[in-house]
N, C-alpha and C positions, 0 to 999 in steps of 0.2 A: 516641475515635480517629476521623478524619478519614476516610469512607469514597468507594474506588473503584464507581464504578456499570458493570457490566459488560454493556451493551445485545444482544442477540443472544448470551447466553452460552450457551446450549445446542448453537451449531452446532461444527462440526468444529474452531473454530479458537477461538471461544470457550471450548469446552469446556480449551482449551490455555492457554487467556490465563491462567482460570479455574485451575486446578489452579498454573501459578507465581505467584500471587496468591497463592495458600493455601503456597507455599513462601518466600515471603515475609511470610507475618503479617499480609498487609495485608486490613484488613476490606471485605469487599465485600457489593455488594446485582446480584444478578443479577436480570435485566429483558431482556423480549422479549415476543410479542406469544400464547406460544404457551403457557399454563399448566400442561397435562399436563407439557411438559417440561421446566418451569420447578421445577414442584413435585417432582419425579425428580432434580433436578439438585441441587436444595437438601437433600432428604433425603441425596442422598449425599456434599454435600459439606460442609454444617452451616451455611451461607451463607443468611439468609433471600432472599426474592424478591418482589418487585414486578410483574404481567402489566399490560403499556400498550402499545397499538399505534403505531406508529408516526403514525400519524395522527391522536391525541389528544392534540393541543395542551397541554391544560388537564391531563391524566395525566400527560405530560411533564416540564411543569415542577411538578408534587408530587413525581414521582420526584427529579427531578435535585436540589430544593429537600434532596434528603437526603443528597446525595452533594459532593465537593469535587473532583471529574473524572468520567468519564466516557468510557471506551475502548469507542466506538464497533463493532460487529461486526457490523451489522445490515444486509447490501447484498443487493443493487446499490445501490452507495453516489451514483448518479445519482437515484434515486427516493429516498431518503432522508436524505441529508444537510445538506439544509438544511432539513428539518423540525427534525433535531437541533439543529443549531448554534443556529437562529432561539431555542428551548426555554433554549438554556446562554445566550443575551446575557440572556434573560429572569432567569435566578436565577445569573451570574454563575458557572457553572459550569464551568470547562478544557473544550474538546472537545480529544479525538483519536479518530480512528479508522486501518482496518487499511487504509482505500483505495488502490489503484492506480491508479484512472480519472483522466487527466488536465482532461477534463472537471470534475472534484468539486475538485482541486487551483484550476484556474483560476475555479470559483465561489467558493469557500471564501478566494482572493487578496480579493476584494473586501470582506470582514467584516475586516480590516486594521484603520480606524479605528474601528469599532465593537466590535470585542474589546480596542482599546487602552481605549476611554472606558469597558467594563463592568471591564478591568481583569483578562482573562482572554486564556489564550493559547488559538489558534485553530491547531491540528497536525495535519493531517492526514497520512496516509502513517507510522504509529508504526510498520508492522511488514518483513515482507519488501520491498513497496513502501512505501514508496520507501529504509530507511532507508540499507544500505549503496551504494545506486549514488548515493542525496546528499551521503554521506561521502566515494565514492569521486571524485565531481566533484570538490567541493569542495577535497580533496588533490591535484587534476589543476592545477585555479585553483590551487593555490598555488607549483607546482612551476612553471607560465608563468603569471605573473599577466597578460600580452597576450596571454591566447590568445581566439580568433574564433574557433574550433571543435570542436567536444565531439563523442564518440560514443561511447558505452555500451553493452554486451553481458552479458547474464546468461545463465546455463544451471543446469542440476540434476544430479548423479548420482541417480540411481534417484529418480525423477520421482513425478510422481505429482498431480493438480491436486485441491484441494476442492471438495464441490459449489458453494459459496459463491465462488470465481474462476471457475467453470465458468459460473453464471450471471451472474457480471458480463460475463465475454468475450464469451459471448451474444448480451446486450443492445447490444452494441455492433459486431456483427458487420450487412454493409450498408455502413458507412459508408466504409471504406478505410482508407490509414495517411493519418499524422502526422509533421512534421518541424518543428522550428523553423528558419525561414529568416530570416535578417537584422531576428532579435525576433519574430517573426510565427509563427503555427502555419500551416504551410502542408501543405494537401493533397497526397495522392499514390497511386498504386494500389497496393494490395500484393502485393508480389513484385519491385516493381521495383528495390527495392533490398536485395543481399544482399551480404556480407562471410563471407572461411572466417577465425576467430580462435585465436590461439592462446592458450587459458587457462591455461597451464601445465601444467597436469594434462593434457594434450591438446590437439587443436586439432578445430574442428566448423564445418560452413557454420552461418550466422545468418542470420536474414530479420529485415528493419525493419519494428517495430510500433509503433504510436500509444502507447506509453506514461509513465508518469506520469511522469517525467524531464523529457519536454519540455517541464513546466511548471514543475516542482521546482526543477531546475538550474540556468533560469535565473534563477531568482528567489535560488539561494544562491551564482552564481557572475556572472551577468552576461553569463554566454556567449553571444551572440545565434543560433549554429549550433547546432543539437543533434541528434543522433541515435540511436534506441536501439534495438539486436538482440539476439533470444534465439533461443536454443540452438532449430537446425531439421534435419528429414532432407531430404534430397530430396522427400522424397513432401511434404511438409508445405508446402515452399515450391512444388510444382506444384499444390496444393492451391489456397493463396493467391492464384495466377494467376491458376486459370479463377474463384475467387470472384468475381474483377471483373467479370465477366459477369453474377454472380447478386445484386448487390447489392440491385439493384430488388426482389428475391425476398424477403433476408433481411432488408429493412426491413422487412416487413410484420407486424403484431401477431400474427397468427393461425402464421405461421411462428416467430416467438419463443415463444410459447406452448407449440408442441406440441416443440421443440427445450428448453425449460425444464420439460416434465412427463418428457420422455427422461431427462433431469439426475435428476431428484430418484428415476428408479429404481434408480440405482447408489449404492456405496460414498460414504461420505461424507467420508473425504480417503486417504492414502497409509495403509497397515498401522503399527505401531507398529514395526516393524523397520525399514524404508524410511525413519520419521519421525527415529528415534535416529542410524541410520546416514549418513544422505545427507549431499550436502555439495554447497552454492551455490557456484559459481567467478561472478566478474565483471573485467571489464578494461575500461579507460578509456583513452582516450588525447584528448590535446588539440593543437593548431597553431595559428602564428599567421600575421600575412601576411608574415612573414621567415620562413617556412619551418622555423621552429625547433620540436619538437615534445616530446611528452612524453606514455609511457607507465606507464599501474602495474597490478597484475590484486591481487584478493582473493578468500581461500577464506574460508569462514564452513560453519556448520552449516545443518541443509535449513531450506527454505523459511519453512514451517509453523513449526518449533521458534523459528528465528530471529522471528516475528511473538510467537509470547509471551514469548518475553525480551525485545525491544526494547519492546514497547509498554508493558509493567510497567515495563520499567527508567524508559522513559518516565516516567510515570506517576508512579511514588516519589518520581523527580524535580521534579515540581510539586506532591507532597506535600509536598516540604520546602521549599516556597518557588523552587526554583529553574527560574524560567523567565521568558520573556520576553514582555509582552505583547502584542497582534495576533496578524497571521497569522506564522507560523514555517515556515521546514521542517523538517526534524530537523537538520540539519549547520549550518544557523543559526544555532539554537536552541542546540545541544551539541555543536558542532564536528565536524571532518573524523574525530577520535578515537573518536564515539560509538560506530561499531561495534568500536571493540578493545577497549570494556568486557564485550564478550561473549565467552566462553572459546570458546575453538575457531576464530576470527578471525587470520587470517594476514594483513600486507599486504604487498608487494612491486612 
C-alpha cells in the first residue's frame, strides 16, 4: 500500500491529520524532528516512524523516497517549506501542507514548472487555510465571472488557535497587512481596514489581514482585487492600530523569540469539546466595474477538525491518481465543491 508521510505529526494538528488517517486505512509513516514524541505517537497509534530534521537534506529525501505524498505540518511554514518541497521534486514525492502564510503560497507558485516536469502536484494550503475560502472564491468567480473585486471574511465559534498558528502569526507580526491591488500584493497598516459582516449566524466587526487568499485566489480565480477579514473585537482591532507603531520592535529576533518561548508554555490547541463542537462561518462577496455584484457565506465544522479532513481527503485523493500536476490550489485542483465533500458544510 502506497504510504502517507505525515511530517510534524505529533503537533496539535498533526496529531488530528494523524488519527483521520487511521480512520481512513490509510498507511502512514509519521516523521518530525522530535523522537521522544515520535516514538509515543507511534506506540500509540501502531503507525511506524521515521526522526529527520528538517534540515537534512539527504534524511529527507530517505524519508520521502518511502512515501507517495507527504502532508506537510511542520511550521512556520516560512522557515521550512522549501526545504520540503526542494526533498519531494528530488524523489518525486506530492507535497501538501496545512500552510496559511501567503508568503509560502507565493514561493511555492514558482515550483509550477518543476512539479510539472518531476510529475508531482505541489498544494499547499490542504487544511483550514486556505481550503474553504478557495472554494468559496472560486464559486464567487463563477456566479460573476467579470468580477475585479474579491473580499473574504472568516471567523470561529468557540475559538481557540494552535500553538502551531500561534507561531506562524508570530513570525510574521512587524510587517503589516496585505492586499492584492490591481495583481500586485500591496502594503498596508493594520487596522486600516475593517468591515462589520454578516455571516449569517450573526454579524461581527473584521479587521484586514495579510492572509493566504491574497495569493490563492487569485491564482484560482484571476481576481486582481483581493481582500481578507477575520472575525475581530474592538480590543483586537485597537490593538492592531497602535502595533504600527511597534513594528520596528516586533521585527526583531530577540522579541520573536521570547514571544515564541511564551507560546510554547500554553495548551496546545482548543479542548476536544471546542474542537467537535465549533463551527467556521466564512462569506465572500465579489463586483465588477458595472457595479454588478455577488454574495455567498459558508458554515463548515471548527478550524482544526476542518484541516484533517481536508488535507486526508486531499491526500487519498492523489493516492488515487487523481490530481493535477504543478502548483495547485485546492479549488483548482478539486473545484469550488471540495469543501461540500465534508459533512457538516453548508453553502448559501
Amino acid at each position: 500500500m502506497e504510504k502517507v508521510i505525515v511530517y510534524g505529526s505529533y503537533g496539535y494538528t498533526g496529531k488530528l491529520i494523524v488519527e483521520e488517517c487511521k480512520t481512513k486505512n490509510l498507511s502512514v509513516i509519521l516523521s518530525g524532528r522530535n523522537e521522544e514524541a515520535l516514538k509515543k505517537q507511534s506506540e500509540q497509534s501502531g503507525y511506524p516512524y521515521t526522526t529527520v530534521d528538517i534540515d537534512d537534506h539527504t534524511g529527507l529525501v530517505n524519508l520521502l523516497n518511502e512515501g507517495k505524498v507527504v502532508i506537510h505540518c511542520g511550521g512556520p511554514f516560512r522557515h521550512t517549506a522549501k526545504k520540503m518541497a526542494d526533498a519531494c521534486l528530488e524523489t518525486q514525492t506530492h507535497y501538501t501542507d496545512i500552510t496559511g502564510e501567503y508568503e509560502v503560497f507565493e514561493l511555492l507558485a514558482g515550483y509550477d514548472e518543476k512539479g510539472k516536469q518531476a510529475g508531482i502536484t505541489i498544494l499547499p494550503g490542504t487544511g483550514f487555510d486556505v481550503v474553504p475560502s478557495d472554494c468559496l472564491a472560486l464559486h464567487l468567480k463563477n456566479k460573476l465571472p467579470n468580477a475585479t473585486h474579491l473580499q473574504l471574511a472568516f471567523t470561529m465559534s468557540k475559538g481557540g488557535l494552535s500553538r502551531g498558528t500561534k507561531k506562524s502569526m508570530t513570525e510574521g507580526l512587524g510587517y503589516g497587512g496585505k492586499i492584492r491591488k490591481n495583481g500586485r500584493l500591496t502594503s498596508l497598516a493594520l487596522g486600516d481596514k475593517t468591515l462589520e459582516i454578516d455571516f449569517g449566524a450573526f454579524k461581527t466587526p473584521t479587521l484586514c489581514i495579510p492572509w493566504g487568499d491574497i495569493s490563492t485566489a487569485w491564482r484560482s480565480t484571476g481576481i486582481p482585487n483581493i481582500e481578507v477579514y477575520t472575525g475581530a473585537t474592538p480590543g483586537m482591532i485597537k490593538n492592531a492600530r497602535r502595533s504600527r507603531y511597534l513594528n520596528w520592535l516586533l521585527r526583531m529576533k530577540w522579541v520573536k523569540r521570547m514571544m515564541l518561548k511564551q507560546i510554547d508554555k500554553k495548551p496546545g490547541g482548543p479542548s476536544e469539546e471546542k474542537l467537535l463542537t465549533g463551527k467556521s462561518y466564512l462569506w465572500g462577496k465579489v463586483w465588477n466595474e458595472h457595479g454588478e455584484q455577488a454574495e455567498a457565506r459558508l458554515e463548515t465544522v471548527s478550524g482544526y477538525l476542518l484541516t484533517a479532513k481536508t488535507s486526508v481527503r486531499i491526500a487519498e485523493k492523489i493516492l488515487n491518481r487523481n490530481f493535477i500536476p504543478g502548483y495547485q490550489t485546492p479549488a483548482m485542483a478539486y473545484s469550488e465543491d471540495l469543501i461540500m465533500e465534508i459533512d457538516g458544510s453548508k453553502r448559501w
